[in-house]
C-alpha positions in Angstrom: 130.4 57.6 48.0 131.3 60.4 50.0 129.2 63.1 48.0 126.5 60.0 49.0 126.9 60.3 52.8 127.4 64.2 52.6 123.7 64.0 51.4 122.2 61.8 53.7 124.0 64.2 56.3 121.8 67.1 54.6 118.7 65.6 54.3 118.7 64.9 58.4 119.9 68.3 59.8 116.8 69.6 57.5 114.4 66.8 59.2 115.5 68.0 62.3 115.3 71.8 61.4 112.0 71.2 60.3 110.9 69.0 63.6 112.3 71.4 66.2 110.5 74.1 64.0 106.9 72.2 64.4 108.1 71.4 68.0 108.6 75.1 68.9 105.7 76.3 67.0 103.5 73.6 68.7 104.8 74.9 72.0 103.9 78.6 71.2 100.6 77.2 70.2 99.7 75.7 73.2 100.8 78.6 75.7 98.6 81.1 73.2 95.7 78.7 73.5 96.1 78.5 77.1 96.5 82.4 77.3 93.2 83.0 75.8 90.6 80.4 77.0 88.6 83.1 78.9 85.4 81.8 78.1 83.7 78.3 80.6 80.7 77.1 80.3 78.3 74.9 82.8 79.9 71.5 81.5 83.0 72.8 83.2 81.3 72.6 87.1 82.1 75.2 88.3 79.8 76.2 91.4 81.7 79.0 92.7 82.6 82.5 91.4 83.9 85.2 92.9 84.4 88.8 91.7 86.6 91.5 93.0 87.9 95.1 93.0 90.0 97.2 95.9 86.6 97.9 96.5 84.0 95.0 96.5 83.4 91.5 96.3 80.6 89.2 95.0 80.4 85.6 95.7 77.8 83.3 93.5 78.1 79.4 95.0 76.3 76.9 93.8 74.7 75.0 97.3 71.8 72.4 97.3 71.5 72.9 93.6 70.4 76.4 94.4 73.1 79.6 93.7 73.2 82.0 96.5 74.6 85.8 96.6 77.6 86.0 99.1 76.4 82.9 100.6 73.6 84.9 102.2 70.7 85.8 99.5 69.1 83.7 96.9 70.9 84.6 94.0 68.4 86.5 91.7 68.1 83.7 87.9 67.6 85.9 85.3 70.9 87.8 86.3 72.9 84.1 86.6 71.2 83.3 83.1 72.8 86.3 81.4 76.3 85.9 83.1 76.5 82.4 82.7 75.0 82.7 79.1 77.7 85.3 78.1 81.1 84.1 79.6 80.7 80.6 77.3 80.5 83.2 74.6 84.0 85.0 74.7 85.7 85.6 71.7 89.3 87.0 71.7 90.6 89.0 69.5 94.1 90.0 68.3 97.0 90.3 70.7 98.1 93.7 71.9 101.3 95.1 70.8 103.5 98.2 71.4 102.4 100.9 73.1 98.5 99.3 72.7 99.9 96.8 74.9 101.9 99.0 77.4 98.8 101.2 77.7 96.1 98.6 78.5 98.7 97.3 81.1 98.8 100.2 82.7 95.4 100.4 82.7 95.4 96.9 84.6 97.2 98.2 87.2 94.6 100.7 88.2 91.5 98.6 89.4 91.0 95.8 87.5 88.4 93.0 87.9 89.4 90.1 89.5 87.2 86.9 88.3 87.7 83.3 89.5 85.8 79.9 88.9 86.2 77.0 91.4 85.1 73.6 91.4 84.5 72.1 94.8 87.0 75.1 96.2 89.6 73.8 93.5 90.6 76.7 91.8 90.2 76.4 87.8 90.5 79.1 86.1 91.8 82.6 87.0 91.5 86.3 85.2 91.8 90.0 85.4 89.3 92.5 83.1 89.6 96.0 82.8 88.4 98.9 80.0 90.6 100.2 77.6 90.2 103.0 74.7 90.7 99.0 72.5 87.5 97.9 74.4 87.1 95.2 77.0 90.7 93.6 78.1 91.2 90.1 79.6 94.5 88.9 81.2 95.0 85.8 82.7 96.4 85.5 86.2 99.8 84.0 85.3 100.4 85.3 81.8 101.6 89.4 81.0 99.3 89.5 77.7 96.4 91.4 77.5 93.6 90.8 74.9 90.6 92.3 73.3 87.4 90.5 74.3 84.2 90.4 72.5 80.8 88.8 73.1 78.6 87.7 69.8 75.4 90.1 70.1 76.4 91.6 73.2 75.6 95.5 73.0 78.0 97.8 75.6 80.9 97.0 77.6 81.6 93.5 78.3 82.8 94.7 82.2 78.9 95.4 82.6 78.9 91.4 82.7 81.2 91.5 86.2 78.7 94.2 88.2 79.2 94.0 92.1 75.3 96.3 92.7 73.7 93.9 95.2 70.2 95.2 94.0 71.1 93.1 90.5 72.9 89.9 91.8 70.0 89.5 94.9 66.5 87.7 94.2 63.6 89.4 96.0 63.0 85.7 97.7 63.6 85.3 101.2 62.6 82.3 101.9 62.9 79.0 99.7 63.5 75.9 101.8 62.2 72.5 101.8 60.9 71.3 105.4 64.3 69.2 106.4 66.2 72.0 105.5 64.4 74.3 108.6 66.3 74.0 111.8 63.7 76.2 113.6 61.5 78.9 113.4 59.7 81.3 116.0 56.8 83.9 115.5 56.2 86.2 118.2 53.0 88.7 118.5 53.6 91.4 120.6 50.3 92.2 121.3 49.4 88.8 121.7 52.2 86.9 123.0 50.1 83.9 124.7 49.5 83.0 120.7 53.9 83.2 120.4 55.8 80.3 119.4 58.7 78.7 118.6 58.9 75.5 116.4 62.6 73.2 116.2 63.1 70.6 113.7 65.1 67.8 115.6 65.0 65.5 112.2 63.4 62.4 111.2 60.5 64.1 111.0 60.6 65.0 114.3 59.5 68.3 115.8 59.1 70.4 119.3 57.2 72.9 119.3 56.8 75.5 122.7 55.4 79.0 123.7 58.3 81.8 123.5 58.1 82.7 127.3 58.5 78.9 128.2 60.7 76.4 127.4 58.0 73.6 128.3 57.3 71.7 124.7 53.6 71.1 124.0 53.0 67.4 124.4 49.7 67.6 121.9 51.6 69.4 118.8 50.5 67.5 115.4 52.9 66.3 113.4 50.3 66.9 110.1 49.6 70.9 110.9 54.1 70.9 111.3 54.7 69.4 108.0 51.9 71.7 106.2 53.6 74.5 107.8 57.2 74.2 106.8 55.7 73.4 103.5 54.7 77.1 103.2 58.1 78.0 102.9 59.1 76.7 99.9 59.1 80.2 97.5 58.3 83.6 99.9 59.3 86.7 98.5 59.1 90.3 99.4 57.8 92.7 96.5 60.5 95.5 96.4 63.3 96.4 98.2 63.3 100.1 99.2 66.4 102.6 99.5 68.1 102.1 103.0 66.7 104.9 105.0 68.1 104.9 108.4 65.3 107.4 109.3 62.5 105.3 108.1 63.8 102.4 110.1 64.3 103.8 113.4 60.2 105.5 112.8 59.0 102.2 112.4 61.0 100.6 115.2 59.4 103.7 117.7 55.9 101.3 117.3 55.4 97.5 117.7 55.4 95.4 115.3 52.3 93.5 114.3 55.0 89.9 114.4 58.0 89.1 114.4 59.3 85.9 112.2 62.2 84.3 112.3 64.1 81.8 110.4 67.2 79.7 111.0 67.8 77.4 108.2 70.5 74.0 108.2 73.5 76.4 107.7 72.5 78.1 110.8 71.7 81.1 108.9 68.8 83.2 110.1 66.4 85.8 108.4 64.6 87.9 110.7 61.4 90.3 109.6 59.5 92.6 111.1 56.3 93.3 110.4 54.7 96.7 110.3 51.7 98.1 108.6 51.8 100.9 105.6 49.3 103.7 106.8 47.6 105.4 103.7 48.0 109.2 105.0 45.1 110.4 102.4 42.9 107.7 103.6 42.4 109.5 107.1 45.1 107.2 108.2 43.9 104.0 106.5 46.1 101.1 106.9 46.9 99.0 103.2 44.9 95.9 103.5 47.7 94.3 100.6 50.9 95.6 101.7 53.3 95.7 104.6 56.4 97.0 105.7 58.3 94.3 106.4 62.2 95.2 108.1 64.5 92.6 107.4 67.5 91.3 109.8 67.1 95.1 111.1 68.8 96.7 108.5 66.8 96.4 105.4 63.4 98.2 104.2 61.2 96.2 101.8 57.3 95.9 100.8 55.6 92.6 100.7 52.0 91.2 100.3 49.6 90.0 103.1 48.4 87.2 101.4 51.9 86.0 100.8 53.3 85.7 104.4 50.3 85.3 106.3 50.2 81.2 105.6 54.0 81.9 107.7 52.4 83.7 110.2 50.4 81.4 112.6 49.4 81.1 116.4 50.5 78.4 118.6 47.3 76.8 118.9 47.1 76.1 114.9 49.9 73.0 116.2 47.3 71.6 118.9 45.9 68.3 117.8 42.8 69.0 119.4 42.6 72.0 117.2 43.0 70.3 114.2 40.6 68.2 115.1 37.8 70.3 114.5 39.0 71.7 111.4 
């Protein structure tokens, strides 16, 4: 009877060797798996990202259903495409060990990458990258393990994904608004400036338009010639951004410009061009009939095309119902 019991008393220390074996290997389990989910995909939601170094920062946030650059700059597609396309694709390898691991930790505390995904400003998911004589290496915030990452087809280094160059991340777009998302625009011709104006969208589909040296509204604006105006704003982009030149800039500023545009959208943020005409030098002085200098919030040099801006660029008296009238 005893030798009976003694059994039974066998039998359930190895049940619960084997259970708190299961239990602590399910425990490791689920730590690892939660050490090495770098990879997210769209499903997840995320519609902000930010990227950052001691040295730069990149913010991509999803707003309106359209993805800006540093909340500033339409964010250029193809670029988002192969990002987004790529970080569902992570595959880790094996975990470092010994002095692989000490050496690639190191090398973490240099400059790493600094990557974060947010959800409506909810923070989801958080990770450092870095190189390493292994290859690529991903560590989560909270967690002191480094691992190897790899990306099916991928050819070079997988930090090339987590770039900070503005000239990649930036679309060449400028504008790309729908009319209610205008709060006002002005164009002023210097050389004309009885043909200036500035046009504010008060909303439901209401609109003042008035001359830029007056604050008196024109009481025969049409609401028709408004609407086909801030339609044209939909998809403007320059050609090519040029190198910063400071020199450039300042020569161009020396003459007047042949208009100045501006743009505040419902964010309150505002693009400002200046435009200014390229003169062909082998042409006895010929100015381009296609292309412009255009100066952009006073900083930036780009090129753009005549017969792209020009629909944005009208006189006051387009607005005058008695001018549409004859058209």
């Amino acid at each position: 009877m005893i030798r009976k019991y003694q059994i039974y008393i066998v039998f359930f220390v190895i049940l619960l060797l084997i259970a708190g074996y299961f239990s602590i290997s399910n425990s490791k389990s689920t730590l690892r798996t939660s050490e090495v989910n770098f990879a997210i995909n769209g499903d997840s939601g995320f519609d902000k990202v930010i990227l950052k170094n001691s040295s730069n920062s990149v913010e991509l946030s999803l707003i309106e259903n359209v993805w800006y650059y540093n909340k500033k700059y339409f964010a250029r597609q193809q670029a988002l495409s192969m990002f987004f396309s790529a970080i569902s694709l992570f595959q880790v390898g094996s975990p470092l060990s010994g002095a692989a691991k000490t050496e690639v930790l190191n090398a973490f505390k240099k400059n790493p990458i600094h990557v974060q995904f947010f959800v409506k400003n909810k923070l989801i998911k958080e990770y450092y990258v870095c190189d390493s004589k292994y290859g690529t290496a991903m560590m989560m915030h909270y967690s002191s393990d480094p691992f190897i990452i790899e990306v099916p087809n991928f050819n070079g280094k997988v930090t090339a994904l987590f770039r900070f160059e503005e000239i990649w991340w930036r679309d060449h777009t400028l504008f790309k608004y729908l009319p209610n998302q205008i709060l006002s625009v002005s164009v002023e011709f210097p050389a004309k400036p009885q043909s200036s104006f500035k046009l504010l969208n008060y909303g439901g589909n209401r609109f003042g338009i008035k001359p830029t040296n007056t604050d008196k509204l024109i009481v025969d604006a049409s609401p028709e010639s408004v609407q086909n105006y801030l339609s044209g704003f939909r998809d403007i982009a320059y050609e090519k951004l040029l190198p910063h030149s400071d020199t450039i800039i300042n020569l161009l500023k020396m003459k007047s410009p042949e208009y100045i545009l501006s743009v505040r959208n419902m964010y309150s943020n505002e693009i400002c061009i200046n435009a200014y005409p390229i003169i062909n030098n082998k042409f006895k002085e010929s100015v381009d009939p296609n292309l412009f200098y255009l100066i952009i919030n006073n900083n930036e040099l780009a090129i753009g095309k005549y017969v792209v801006f020009d629909p944005l660029v009208k006189e006051i008296q387009y607005f005058r119902k008695s001018t549409q009238s004859k058209k």
